[in-house]
C-alpha positions in Angstrom: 22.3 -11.7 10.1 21.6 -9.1 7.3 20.0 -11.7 4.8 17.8 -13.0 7.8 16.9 -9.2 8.6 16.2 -8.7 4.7 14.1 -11.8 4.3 12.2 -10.7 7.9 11.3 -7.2 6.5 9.9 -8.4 2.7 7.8 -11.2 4.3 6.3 -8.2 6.6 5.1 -6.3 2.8 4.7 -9.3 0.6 0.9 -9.1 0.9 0.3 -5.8 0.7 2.9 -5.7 -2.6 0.6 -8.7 -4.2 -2.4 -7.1 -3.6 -0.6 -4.0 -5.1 -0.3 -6.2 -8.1 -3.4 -7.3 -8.7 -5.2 -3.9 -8.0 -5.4 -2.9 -11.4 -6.1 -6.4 -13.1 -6.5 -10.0 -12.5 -3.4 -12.5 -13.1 -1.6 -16.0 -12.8 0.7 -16.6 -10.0 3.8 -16.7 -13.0 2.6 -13.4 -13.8 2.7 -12.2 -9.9 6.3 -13.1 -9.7 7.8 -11.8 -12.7 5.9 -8.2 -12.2 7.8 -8.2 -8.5 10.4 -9.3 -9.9 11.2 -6.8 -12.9 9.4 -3.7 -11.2 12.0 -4.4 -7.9 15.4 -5.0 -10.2 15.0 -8.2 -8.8 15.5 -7.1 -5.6 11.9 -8.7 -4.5 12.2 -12.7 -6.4 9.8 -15.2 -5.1 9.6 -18.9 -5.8 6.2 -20.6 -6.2 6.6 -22.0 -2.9 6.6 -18.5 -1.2 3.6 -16.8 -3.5 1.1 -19.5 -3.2 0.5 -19.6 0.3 0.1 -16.0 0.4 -2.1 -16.0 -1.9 -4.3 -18.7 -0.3 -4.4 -17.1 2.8 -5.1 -14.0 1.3 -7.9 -15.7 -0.5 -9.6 -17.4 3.0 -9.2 -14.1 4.4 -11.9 -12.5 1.5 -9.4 -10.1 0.1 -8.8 -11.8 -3.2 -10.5 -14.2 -4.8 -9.6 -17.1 -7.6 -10.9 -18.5 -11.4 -9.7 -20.5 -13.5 -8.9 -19.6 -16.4 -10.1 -20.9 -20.2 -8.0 -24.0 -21.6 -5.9 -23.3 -24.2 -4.3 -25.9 -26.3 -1.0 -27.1 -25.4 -1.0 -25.0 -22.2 -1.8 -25.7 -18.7 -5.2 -24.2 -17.2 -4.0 -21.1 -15.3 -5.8 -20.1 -11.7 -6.1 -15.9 -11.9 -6.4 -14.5 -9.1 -8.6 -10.8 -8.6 -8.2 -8.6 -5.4 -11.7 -8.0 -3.7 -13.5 -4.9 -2.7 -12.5 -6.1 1.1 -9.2 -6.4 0.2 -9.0 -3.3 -1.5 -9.7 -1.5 1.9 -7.2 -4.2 3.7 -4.6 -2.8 1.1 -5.2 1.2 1.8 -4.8 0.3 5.9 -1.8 -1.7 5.0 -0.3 1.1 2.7 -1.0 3.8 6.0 0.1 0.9 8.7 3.1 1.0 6.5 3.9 4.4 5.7 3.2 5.0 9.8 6.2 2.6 10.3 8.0 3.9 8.2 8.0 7.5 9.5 9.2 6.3 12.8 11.7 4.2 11.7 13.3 7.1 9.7 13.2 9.6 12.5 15.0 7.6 14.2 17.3 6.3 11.6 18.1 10.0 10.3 19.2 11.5 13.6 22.5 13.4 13.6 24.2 10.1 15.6 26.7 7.9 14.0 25.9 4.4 13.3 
C-alpha cells in the first residue's frame, strides 16, 4: 500500500519537476534522470521507460520542445529537449496548483489528533 501511495504521488509532480529541470537549460533525457536523481538522494529514480513519455506528451502539449543534437564520433546522436515559453507559464500554475495542495494537506495533517 505505501509503495503504491508513493509511486501515485511522484507521477502527480513528475512533469512539473522535468520542466523544473529544463528551465534553466536544454538537455538529454540521460541527463534528466540523473539531475532527479542526485538532486532527490535518489529518492525520485526514473527509468527511460517512465521519462520518455512524459516528455512526449509534454512536447504535443507545446510546453517543451525537441532537437537533435550534433553527431559526435563514437557517440549516439542525443534528442535535447528545451521547455517553451507556454510551458514556462504551465510550470508557474503547476508550482501554485501544487503549493495550494499542499497547504491543505498540511492543515489537515498537522492537527493536534493522533494518527
Amino acid at each position: 500500500m505505501q509503495q503504491r501511495f508513493a509511486q501515485q504521488l511522484k507521477k502527480g509532480a513528475l512533469d512539473m519537476l522535468v520542466l523544473k529541470l529544463l528551465a534553466p537549460e536544454e538537455k538529454y533525457g540521460y541527463q534528466l534522470i540523473s539531475e532527479l536523481r542526485d538532486q532527490t538522494s535518489g529518492q525520485l529514480s526514473l527509468k527511460e521507460g517512465t521519462l520518455y513519455p512524459i516528455l512526449y506528451r509534454l512536447e504535443d502539449a507545446n510546453l517543451v520542445k525537441s532537437r537533435m543534437g550534433d553527431h559526435e564520433s563514437r557517440e549516439p546522436t542525443r534528442k535535447y529537449y528545451a521547455i517553451t515559453k507556454q510551458g514556462r507559464a504551465a510550470l508557474r500554475e503547476m508550482y501554485e496548483i501544487w503549493n495550494e495542495f499542499d497547504g491543505c494537506v498540511k492543515s489537515i495533517m498537522e492537527r493536534n489528533e493522533e494518527l
